[in-house]
C-alpha positions, 0 to 999 in steps of 0.5 A, a space after each residue: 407475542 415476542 418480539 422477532 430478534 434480528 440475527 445479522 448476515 455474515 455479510 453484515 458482520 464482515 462489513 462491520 468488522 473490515 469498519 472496526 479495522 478502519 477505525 484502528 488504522 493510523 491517519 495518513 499524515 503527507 508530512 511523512 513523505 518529502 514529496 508531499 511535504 509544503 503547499 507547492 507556493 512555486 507551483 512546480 510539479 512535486 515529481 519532475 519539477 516543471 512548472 505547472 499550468 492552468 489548474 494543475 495542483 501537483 502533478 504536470 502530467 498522468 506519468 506524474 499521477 502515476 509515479 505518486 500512486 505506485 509509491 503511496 498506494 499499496 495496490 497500485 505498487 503491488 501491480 508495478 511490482 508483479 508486472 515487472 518482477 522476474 525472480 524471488 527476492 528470497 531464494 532467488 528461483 523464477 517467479 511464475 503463477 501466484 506472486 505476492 508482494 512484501 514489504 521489506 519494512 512491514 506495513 503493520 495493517 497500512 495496506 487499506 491507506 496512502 503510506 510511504 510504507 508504500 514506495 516501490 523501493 521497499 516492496 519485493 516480489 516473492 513466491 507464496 511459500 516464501 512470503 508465508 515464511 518470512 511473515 511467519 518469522 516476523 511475527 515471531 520476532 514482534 512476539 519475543 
């Protein structure tokens, strides 16, 4: 009698993929980022400056949170930047529906980690197509 083979699901294959991509992601490094940068020996609040208290570490206030996770998270920057983007950064029609949200400076698979690649000042809002586009012309230029 044979042995049963094990066939796995496509659930487990993505799940082992999306493992393999995480293996090949690049470490977050908070020196990258001047406002990480140091152990906070003045214990002041990295975003504002006010002195924090009791056991605050780096942040005097959830306003302060906020601020670091909109610039270092992608999904949370990608929320601020749908809930306040009107128009298309490259053809400047009204955004409405679908928006996506690019990275002026590519993020070259940081999606999934804490990155300055991250801050607001280098995201965009831009319809689908336009989004396909430019990705579209990236990837040629990355492949000259």
């Amino acid at each position: 009698m044979s042995e049963p083979t094990w066939t796995p699901s496509p659930a487990y294959e993505r799940m082992m993929k999306r493992a393999e991509r995480r293996k090949r992601l690049p470490v977050w490094n908070p020196t990258e980022c001047p406002e990480m940068l140091g152990d906070n020996l003045d214990h002041r609040c990295v975003k504002c400056g006010r002195e924090l208290t009791g056991r605050q570490q780096r942040w005097c206030s959830q306003g302060c949170v906020l601020w670091y996770q909109q610039n270092h998270h992608f999904n949370s920057a990608r929320r601020a930047i749908q809930e306040s983007a009107t128009t298309c950064a490259m053809c400047g029609e009204p955004l409405a529906g679908d928006i996506q949200v690019d990275h002026i400076e590519p993020a070259e698979g940081t999606h999934g980690v804490k990155s300055c690649r991250h801050h607001l000042s280098n995201l965009r809002a831009l319809h689908v197509g336009c989004h396909r586009e430019r990705t579209r012309l990236q990837r040629s230029k990355s492949s000259e």
